[in-house]
C-alpha positions in Angstrom: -78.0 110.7 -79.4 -74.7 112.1 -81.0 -74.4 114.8 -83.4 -72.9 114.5 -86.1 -71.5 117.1 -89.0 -72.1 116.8 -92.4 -70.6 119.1 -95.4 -72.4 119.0 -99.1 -70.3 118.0 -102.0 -72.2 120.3 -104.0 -72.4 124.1 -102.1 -70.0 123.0 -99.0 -72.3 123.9 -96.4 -71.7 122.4 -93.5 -75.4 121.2 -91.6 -75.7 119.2 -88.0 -77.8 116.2 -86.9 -78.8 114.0 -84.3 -78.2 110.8 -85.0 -79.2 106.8 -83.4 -76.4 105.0 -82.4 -75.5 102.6 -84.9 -77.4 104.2 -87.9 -75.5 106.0 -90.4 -78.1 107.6 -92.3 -78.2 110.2 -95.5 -79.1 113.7 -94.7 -79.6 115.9 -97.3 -78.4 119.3 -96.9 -80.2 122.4 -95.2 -79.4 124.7 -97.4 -79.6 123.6 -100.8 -81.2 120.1 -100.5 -78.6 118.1 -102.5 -78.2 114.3 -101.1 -74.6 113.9 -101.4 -73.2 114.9 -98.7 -70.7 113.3 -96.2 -69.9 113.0 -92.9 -67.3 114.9 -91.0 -64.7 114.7 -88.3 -65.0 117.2 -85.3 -64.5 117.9 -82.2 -66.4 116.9 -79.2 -66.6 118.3 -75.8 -65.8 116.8 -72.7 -67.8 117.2 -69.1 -65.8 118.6 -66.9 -66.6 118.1 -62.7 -66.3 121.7 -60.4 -66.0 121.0 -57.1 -68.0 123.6 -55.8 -65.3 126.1 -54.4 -65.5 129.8 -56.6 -62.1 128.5 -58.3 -63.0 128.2 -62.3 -62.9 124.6 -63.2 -60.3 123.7 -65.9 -62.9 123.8 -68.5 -64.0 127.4 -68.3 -61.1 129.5 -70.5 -63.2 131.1 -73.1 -65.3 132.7 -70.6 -68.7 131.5 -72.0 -69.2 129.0 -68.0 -70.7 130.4 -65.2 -67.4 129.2 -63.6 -65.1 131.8 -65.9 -66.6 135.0 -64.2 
């Protein structure tokens, strides 16, 4: 199941949620429980293969990978 971002017209708080393929569905926000809210574009990541050597693989520049170290 994606995730999918969604910011609230009324205190801009920006709240994530799984969602089915194929459903578009309302959430209503976490923090102050208004319904109108909408969804946003983001990013997404992308899996990256290592091939097992101790090189970093290309995905591994902010240091947060096992591979970065």
């Amino acid at each position: 199941m994606p995730i999918f971002e969604y910011k609230c017209k009324n205190c801009g708080a920006v709240s994530e949620f799984l969602v089915p393929a194929g459903r578009n569905p309302k959430h209503p926000c976490q923090k102050c429980g208004s319904k109108d809210t909408e969804k946003m574009f983001s990013s997404f990541a992308v899996g990256l293969r290592h091939d097992g050597t101790d090189s970093k693989c290309f995905g591994c520049s902010d240091g947060g990978c096992p591979h970065a170290k």
